[in-house]
Structure formats: C-alpha cells, structure tokens
C-alpha positions, 0 to 999 in steps of 0.5 A: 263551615268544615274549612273553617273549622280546619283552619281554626284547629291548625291555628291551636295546633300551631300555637300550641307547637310555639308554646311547647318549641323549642325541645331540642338544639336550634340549627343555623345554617350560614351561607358564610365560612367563620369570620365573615359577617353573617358569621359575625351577626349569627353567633353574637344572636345565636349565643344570646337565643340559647340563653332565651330558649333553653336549647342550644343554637348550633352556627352550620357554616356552609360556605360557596357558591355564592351562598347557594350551597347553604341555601341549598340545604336549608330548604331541604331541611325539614320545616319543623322549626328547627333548621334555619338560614342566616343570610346575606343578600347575595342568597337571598336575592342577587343569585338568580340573576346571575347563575342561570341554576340556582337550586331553590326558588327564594321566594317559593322555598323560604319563609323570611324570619327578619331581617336582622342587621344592616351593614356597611361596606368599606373599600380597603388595602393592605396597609402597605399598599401605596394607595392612600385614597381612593383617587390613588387607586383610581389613578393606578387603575387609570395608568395600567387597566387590570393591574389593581386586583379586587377581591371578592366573597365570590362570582355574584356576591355583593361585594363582586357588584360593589367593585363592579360599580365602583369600577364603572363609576370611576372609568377603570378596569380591575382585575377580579379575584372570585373566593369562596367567601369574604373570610379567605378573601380578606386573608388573601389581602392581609397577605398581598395576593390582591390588592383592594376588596369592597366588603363588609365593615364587620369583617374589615374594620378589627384588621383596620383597627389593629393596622393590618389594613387601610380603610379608603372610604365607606360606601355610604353617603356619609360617614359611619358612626363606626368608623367616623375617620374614614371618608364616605364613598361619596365625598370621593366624587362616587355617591353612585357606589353607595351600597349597604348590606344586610343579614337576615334568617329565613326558615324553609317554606312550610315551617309552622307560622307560629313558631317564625313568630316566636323565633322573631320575636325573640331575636327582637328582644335579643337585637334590643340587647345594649350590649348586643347593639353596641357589638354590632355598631362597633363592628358596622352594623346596626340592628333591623328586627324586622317582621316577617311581612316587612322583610318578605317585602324588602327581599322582593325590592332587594331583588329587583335592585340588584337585577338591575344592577346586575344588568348595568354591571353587565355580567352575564348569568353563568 
C-alpha cells in the first residue's frame, strides 16, 4: 500500500512540475557547430517553442567528437528539465561502435524526447569539379584509387559510413578527410580542399541552389520532393547506398516523466506548423514527432543497423 501510495505522490509531483515548467531559459545543447542540420532543425524548433513556452531556448553548439563532446555534457546536466540534447544518429547510436570510450551510455544515460526530423543525404561536388554524374566520379576513383578525396562530419559520423558504403558498393578507393563537423566540412568543399562529401540536404542543398555546388544524386531510392532534379542514388546502379538521417532530442536519463511529455508534446504542435513544415521540406527534411516510446525504439534498431554497418565497412573501433 505504502508504494503505492508513493508512487501515486511523484505522479501528482511531477505533474504539477509540468504544469508549472518552464520558469526559466530552456537549454539545447547540439552535437553540431552552426550551419549544420541538427543546428538547422534545432533553431527553426527552438525558436517557435520559445514563443510556446515563455521561456527562452538557448541553441549550445558543442560540436566534436563525432558528438561525443555534446553528448557528454548533457548527460551530466542536471535532469531538471531544463538541459536537453538535440542529436543526430551518430551520438545517439553509431559511436559506440566505433570508439572503444564513449563517455556515456545512450541507452542508460538519456531519456528520448522525439524524434523530430528525417533527413536526406546528397553526394555533392564543388561546382566546378569535372565530375558531372556519379558514374564520373566512380571512373576518377577507378583510374587513380584515393585521389578522389571525401569529406566528413568526422571519424564514425553517418556521413563517414555513407562514403564508406558508397565506396565499397561502387569497387573504389577514396581518401577520407575526417572534420569536426558537417559545417567546416562543407566550407572545405566550397573552397576545393576535398572533392565530394555525402551529407545532409539541409546543409548542402542552399549552396546548390545558389550554384556553389553540384548535387549528383540523393541517397534514397527515389527522388526527393527537395530536390526532384536530381537522380536518386539508386537510378546510379547503388540502391545499397540508400541511407536517410534524422534528428532527435533527448533529456538526461532521470528528467521528470511529465515534463519529456509536455516538451514532446509541444515540439509536436510546432512540427505541425505549415511554415515549420515547408522549412524543413525545403531544406530535405520532413517532420517525425514521434512519442518517447516510438523514438526509444527506433534508437535501439538504429543501433544495431549501424553496428552492422560498422562491420561491413570494416572500421575498426579506435
């Protein structure tokens, strides 16, 4: 009776926590510096919740490590509801294949908030690269291995795995070039140091669109409503390279129950948003909002398709 009695009074408690939350600035830590797409989703979203909330949601971008460094340091933030992770899938479920330290446990150290968007990928050049189509840049790479040289977020980031796959699918050696982060990754392109990265759309598709760069597919199946012009991995003869990203936000493991609730269920109303929702198409992303219980799931099958690609790619944790 005693338990449940207990267990009865921290439901009340941490309702009436909801109710009373937020009274003070919101803070969104992002395992991404400025300019990327986690940066991208998390200050469209961050903007409209602090209209939604009355309180301020301050972006933190603690970019490195493939994530690790912002996933660090939210779950050592205090669980009072105050202190969040927006993420992609390379915190959340591809490091700790491979890094043999990561400093927190995803599972055990965050509680999933939502998944808040999906995101295409796009193999792109410089727009003045010779390579034209994706058959281009494999016959380059075919006639001199490594001297096609790929871009990415860093060691482990989905963007490393995505050329790793592309380059086993397609029979080709390139060269990586490891940056801390899609954004210097992508301002390395734009200057020549490196010629291709397979990123995220958000990131990518304004400097397409302004001419800067060349998109030679998306990697999906199909073509994206984004970017209709552009061919589909897939059309290329690599429907194996297909690979989609996503962002989420997740809470340091012990945050009040109530309030993940009320802070999902308010980036919902804001992901429901036609201006919000035309944003994020534009850019390549679509909006998921989904529960705690269905993103809690989707980081766990997450983790073990990227463990397995992590095998197939064969890297070797660090």
């Amino acid at each position: 009776m005693r338990t449940v009695i207990a267990a009865a009074l921290l439901t009340a408690a941490s309702a009436a926590l909801a109710q009373t939350w937020p009274n003070q600035p919101i803070k969104f830590i992002v395992s991404q510096s400025a300019g990327g797409s986690i940066d991208i989703a998390a200050r469209l979203i961050g903007q409209r919740l602090s209209t939604a909330l009355g309180q301020q949601v301050v972006v933190d971008n603690r970019a490195g490590a493939n994530g690790m460094i912002a996933g660090e340091a939210a779950a050592r933030a205090n669980a009072d509801g105050y202190t969040f992770l927006m993420t992609s899938p390379s915190a959340l479920t591809i490091n700790q294949h491979v890094y043999k330290k990561v400093p927190y446990d995803a599972l055990r150290d965050f509680t999933p908030v939502t998944q808040t968007t999906s995101i295409v990928f796009a193999l792109v050049v410089n727009a003045a690269s010779p390579h034209r189509s994706v058959a281009d840049l494999v016959a380059a790479a075919r006639a001199k291995p490594e001297a096609v040289r790929y871009a990415s977020a860093g060691i482990g980031n989905q963007s490393h795995l995505a050329g790793e796959v592309f380059a086993a699918a397609a029979g080709v050696q390139l060269l990586h070039v490891a940056y801390k982060g899609e954004a210097p990754a992508i301002t390395d392109l734009l200057g020549g140091q490196v010629d291709m990265i397979f990123g995220t759309a958000p990131a990518l598709l304004p400097h397409v669109r302004s001419g800067k760069l060349r998109a030679l597919a998306v990697g999906q199946l199909r073509r994206s409503n984004a970017a209709p012009d552009v061919p589909a991995i897939a059309e290329a003869g690599y429907p194996s390279v297909a690979v989609t990203g996503w962002t989420g936000i997740v809470a340091p493991a012990g945050t009040p129950p109530a309030i993940v609730r009320r802070l999902h269920e308010e980036v919902v109303k804001v992901l429901a948003i036609g201006e919000v929702r035309e944003a994020l198409a534009k850019a390549g992303a679509e909006p998921v909002g989904s529960t705690p219980e269905q993103f809690a799931e989707f980081i766990r099958s997450e983790t073990q398709k990227w463990g397995a690609a992590v095998k197939r790619a064969g890297i070797v944790p660090e």
